[in-house]
N, C-alpha and C positions, 0 to 999 in steps of 0.2 A: 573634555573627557580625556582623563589620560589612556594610554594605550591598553588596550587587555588582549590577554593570550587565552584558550583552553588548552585543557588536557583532558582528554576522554581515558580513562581506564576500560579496556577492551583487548586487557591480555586471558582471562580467564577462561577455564576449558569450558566449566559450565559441567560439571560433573551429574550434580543433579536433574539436571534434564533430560540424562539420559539417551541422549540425540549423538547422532553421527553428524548435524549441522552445529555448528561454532554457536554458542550462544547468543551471544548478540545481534546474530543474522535471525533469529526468531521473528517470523514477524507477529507485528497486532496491527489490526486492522490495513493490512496488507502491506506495509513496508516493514526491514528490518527493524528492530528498536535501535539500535545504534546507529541507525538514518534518523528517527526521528528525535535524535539527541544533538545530532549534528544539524539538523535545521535550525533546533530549537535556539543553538546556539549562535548559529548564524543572525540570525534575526539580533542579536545584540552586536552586530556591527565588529563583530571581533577583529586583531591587526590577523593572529595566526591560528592555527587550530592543530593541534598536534595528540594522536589519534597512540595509542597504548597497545600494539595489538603482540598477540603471543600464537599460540595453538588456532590454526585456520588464518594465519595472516592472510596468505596471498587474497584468502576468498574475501576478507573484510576489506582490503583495498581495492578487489574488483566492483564491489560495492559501494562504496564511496567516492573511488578514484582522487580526483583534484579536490574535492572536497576539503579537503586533508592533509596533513603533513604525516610520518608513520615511522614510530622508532620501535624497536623490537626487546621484549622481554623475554629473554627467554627460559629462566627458571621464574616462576613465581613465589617469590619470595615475598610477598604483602604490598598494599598500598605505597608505601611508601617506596618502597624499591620499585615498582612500575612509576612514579610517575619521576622518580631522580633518573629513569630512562632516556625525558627530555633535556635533560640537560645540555645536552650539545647545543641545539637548537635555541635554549628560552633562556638559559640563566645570567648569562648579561646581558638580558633586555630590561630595560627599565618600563614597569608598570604593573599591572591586575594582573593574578594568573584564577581564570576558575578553572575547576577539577570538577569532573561531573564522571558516573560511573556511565558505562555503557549500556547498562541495563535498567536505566529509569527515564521511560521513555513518555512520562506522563508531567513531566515537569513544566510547566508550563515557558515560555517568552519572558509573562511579566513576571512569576516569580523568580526567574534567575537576575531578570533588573532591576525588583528591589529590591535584590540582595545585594548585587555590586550596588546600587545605590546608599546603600545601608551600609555598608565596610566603605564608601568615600567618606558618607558623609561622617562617621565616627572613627575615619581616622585613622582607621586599626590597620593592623599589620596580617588578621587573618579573622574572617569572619567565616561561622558553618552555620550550614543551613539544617535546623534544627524542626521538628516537629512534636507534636501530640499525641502518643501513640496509647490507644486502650489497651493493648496489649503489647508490652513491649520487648516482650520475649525473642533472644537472635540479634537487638538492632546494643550497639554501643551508647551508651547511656553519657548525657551532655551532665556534668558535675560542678554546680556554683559554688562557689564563695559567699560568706556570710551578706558584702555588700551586692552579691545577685549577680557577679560579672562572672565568665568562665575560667574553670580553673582545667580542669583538662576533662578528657572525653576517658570512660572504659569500657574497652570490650566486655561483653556478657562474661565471657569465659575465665574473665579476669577481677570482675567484678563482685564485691563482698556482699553480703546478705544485703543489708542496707541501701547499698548503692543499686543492687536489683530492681528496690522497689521505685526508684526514680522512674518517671515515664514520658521526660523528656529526651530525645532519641537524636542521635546524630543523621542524619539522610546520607551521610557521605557523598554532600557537593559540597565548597569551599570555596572562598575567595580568599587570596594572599597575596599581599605585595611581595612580587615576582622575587626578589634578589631577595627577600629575608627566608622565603621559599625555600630555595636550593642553600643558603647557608645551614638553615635549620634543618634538614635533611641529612647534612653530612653527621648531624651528631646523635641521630636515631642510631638504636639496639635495636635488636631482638630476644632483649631477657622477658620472653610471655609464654605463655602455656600453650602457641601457636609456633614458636619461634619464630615467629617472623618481623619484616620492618613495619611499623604498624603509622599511617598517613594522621590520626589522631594524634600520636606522640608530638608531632609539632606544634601542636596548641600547646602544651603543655611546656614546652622547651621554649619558646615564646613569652606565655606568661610569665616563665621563672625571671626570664632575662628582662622582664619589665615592658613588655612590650604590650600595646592594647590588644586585646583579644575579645572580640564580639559574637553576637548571636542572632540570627535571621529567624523568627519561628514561621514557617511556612501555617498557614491557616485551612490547609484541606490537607492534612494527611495522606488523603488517598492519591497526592500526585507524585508524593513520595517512596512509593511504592517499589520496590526492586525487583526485580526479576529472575528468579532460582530454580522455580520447579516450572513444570507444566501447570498443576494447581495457580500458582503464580503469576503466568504467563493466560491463561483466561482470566486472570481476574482483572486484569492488565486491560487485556481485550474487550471485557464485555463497558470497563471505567470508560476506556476511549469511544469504544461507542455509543456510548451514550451522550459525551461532549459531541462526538461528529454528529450523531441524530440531532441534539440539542440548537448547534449553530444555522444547521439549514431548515427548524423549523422556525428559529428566530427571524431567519431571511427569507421566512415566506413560501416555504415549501411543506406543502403536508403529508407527515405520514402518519397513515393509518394504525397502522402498529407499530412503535419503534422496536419493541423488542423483540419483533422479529426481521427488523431490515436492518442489511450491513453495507454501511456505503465508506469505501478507503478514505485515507485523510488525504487524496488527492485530489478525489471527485467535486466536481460542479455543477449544480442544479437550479436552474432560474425560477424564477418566481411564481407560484400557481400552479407550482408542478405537480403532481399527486402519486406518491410511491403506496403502491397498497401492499400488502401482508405478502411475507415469505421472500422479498426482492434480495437479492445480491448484486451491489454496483462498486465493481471492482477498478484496480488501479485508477489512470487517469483519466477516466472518463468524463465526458462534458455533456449535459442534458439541458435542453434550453428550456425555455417559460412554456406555460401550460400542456406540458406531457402528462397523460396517467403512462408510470411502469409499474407490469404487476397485474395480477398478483403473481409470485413464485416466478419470476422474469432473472435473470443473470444477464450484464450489461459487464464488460471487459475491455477496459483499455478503446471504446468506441464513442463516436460526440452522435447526438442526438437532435434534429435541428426542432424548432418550436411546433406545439399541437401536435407531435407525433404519441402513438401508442404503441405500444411493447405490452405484448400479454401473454402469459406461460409460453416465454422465449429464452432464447439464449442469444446470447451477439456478443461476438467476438473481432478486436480490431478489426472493426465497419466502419463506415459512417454511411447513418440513415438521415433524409430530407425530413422538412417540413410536411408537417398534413400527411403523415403516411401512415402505415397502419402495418403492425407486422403481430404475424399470432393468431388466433393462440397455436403452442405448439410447433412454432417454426424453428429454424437454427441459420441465425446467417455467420457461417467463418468467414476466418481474415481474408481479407483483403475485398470485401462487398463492399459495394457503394449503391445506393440506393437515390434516387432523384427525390423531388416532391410529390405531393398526391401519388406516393405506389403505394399497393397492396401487396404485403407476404402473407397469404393466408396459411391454413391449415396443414400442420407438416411438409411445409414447403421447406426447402434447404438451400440455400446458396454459398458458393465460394467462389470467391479468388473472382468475382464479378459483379458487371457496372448493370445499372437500370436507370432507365432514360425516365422522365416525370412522366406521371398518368398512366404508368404501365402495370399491369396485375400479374399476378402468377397466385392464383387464387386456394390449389387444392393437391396436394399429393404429387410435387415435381420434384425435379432436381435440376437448380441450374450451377451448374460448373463451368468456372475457365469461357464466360461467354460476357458479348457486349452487346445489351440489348436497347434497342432506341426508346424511342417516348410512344405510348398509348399503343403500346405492342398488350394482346392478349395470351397470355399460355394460358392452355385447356387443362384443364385436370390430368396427371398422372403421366405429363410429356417430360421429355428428359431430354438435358444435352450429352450426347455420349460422346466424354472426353477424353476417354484411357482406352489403351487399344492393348494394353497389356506390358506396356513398354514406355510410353511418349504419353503427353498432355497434348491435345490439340482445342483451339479455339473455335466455338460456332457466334456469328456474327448475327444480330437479329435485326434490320433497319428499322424505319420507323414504323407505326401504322400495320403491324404484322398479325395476324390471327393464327395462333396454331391449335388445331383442332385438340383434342382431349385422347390422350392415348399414342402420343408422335412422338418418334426418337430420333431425334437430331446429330448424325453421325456426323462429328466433328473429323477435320475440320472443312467447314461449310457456309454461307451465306445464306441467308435469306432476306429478298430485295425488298425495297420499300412499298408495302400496300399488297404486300403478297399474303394468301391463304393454304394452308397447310391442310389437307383434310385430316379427317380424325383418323386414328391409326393406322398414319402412316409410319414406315421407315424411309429418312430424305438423309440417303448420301450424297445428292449432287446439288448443287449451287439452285438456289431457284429464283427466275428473275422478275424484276419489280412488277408488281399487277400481276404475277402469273397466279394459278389455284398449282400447287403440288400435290401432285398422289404418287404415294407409294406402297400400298398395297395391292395385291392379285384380285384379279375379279370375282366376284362370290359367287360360288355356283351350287346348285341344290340337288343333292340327288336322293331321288323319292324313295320312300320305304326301307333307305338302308340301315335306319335306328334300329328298326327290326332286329337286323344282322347283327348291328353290333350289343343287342341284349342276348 
């Protein structure tokens, strides 16, 4: 395989979208598109990757970072001026250059391979990746020659009655051998009703000079998709989700409704895992074999260890054990760590804390900024009080610990191993292992005074 380079075009404002975000930072199904363009292409083993960026550079480098190599356009003057961009960079390299836009983020792996497969194997000097469009209204129309081979591409804007009805459609990705690339470049215009340098005029400049010029038809359309409006950008989203739904119910995961679960194209979900209706499983999330999540659960950037349940939750940069059980209606934020066999029950909330296996926190608490042991019990409606208005402080639970229902755990504070907490209490001080803590006043009854106070 000889060497291949890309070129991502990802100078464009993205006018239509009408966003104060850079277009290509849009995400579908939760990454930008022009991340999942630059994977896409990764995965074909590329030597360099040289990234197009204009309006929003900085933020499209902070996104991709190394990923990338990044030359700057800075008037946009058409395809073809964005990608003679590279030039410093690619054009005395010898081998493949694909060109891919930045906003067709549905293109598959293997149909960019057999497209460079397709331009090795015929030889050519520039193969486009071509599609079938029902409606082809907007895309640049692919134009044969009587013996069927390409004669040149024309923009809509440019194109005659005739050539309208064509609905053969350029995709605007490309493969070109590198060095006839940047030669062919230097002798592009801008004589078009756009003025601008137009990236299809090189087929054309090409063919004149005898050179092979070929064609890839992609056979699903819809992954050639571009990306312009908001309209566009869901329809983007809902294609891709249906490929992500599609591949992890191939691998053994079922969901109940796909069209109502959204799982990122990063997530991973083991086998017999059961997603029911309304689920949201975002970023990198990792869910092992036989979870139900769901229904209406949000799972974010957190791993999920096997047999566990998530039910009308939310979890946020966690990670929950095996055999545990969170929900319904709880919320553990980042930075919770949950053992085996625990229970987060009903509007329980955690952050920024660890839980030892076998420990429950069953009904209406809040544990913050606390490190609690194994087969510790919290009572309903006990809380660790960890803001004092100013400072975070730590409350410490050891193992084996019972806190009654209705206890406020004024951090920061210990509680020793096998220790008993009575029910509404308030524990400012340390209490030690085996000991029963109270911290409430003794109850005292004084007769007849309801009286008084009716």
């Amino acid at each position: 395989m000889t060497n291949i380079f890309a070129v991502i075009l990802a100078a464009g404002q993205g006018t239509r979208m009408k966003s104060k975000l850079y277009k290509v930072l849009h995400p579908v199904c939760g990454k930008p598109m022009v991340e999942h363009v630059v994977e896409n292409i990764q995965s074909l083993n590329v030597n360099r990757i040289v990234t197009v960026v204009g309006h929003g550079a900085e933020k499209v480098k902070e996104q991709l970072g190394e990923k990338s190599e990044y030359v700057l356009q800075e008037e946009q003057l058409g395809t073809a001026h964005a990608v003679i961009q590279a030039e410093g960079i690619l054009s005395s390299l010898e081998g493949t250059t694909l060109v891919v836009c930045g906003d067709t983020p549905l293109i598959q792996p293997e149909t960019m391979k057999a497209l460079y497969e397709h331009h090795h194997n015929q030889k050519a000097k520039a193969t486009i990746l071509t599609a079938v469009a029902g409606n082809p209204t907007g895309y640049g129309r692919v134009i044969r020659d009587a013996d069927g081979q390409v004669s040149q591409i024309v923009e809509q804007k440019d194109a005659t009655p005739d050539q309208q009805l064509v609905t053969e459609i350029n995709t605007g990705t490309y493969c070109f051998d590198n060095k006839a690339l940047f030669d062919a470049l230097k002798l592009v215009n801008n004589e078009n009703a756009q003025g601008e340098y137009y990236l299809p005029d090189v087929i054309e400049i090409l063919q004149k000079q005898g050179e092979i010029v070929s064609a890839y038809t992609c056979t699903n359309f819809d992954e050639t998709l571009g990306v312009n409006d908001r309209v566009a950008l869901a329809q983007a989203e809902e294609l891709m989700r249906a490929r992500i739904n599609e591949k992890h119910m191939r691998n053994g995961v079922t969901l109940i409704n796909p069209m109502s679960t959204h799982i990122s194209a990063d997530a991973q979900i083991g086998r017999d895992t059961v997603i029911k209706p309304g689920t949201i499983i975002e970023g990198h999330s990792i869910i092992g074999e036989d979870c139900i999540i769901g229904p209406n659960s949000n799972i974010v950037n957190s791993r999920v260890g096997d047999r566990t349940t998530v039910q009308n939750s939310v979890v946020t940069d966690s990670y929950i054990g095996e055999d545990t059980a969170v929900g319904p209606f709880a919320h553990l934020r980042p930075e919770s760590q949950l053992g085996n066999h625990v229970k987060i029950g009903n509007f329980v909330e955690v952050k920024k804390s660890t839980l030892g296996n076998d420990s429950k926190v069953s009904h209406l608490s809040y544990i913050g900024d606390a490190e609690v042991g194994s087969n510790v019990n919290v009572g309903c409606g006990s809380i660790t009080v960890n803001y004092d208005g100013k400072n975070k402080f730590k409350t410490t639970i050891e193992d084996n610990v019972f806190v009654g229902c209705n206890s406020n755990l004024v951090a920061p504070v210990t509680l020793g191993a096998g220790s008993f907490i009575a029910a509404g209490s308030t524990i400012t001080k340390d209490v030690p292992a085996d000991a029963l803590g109270i911290g409430r006043s003794r109850q005292e009854n004084k007769l007849d005074y309801a009286k008084k106070l009716k």
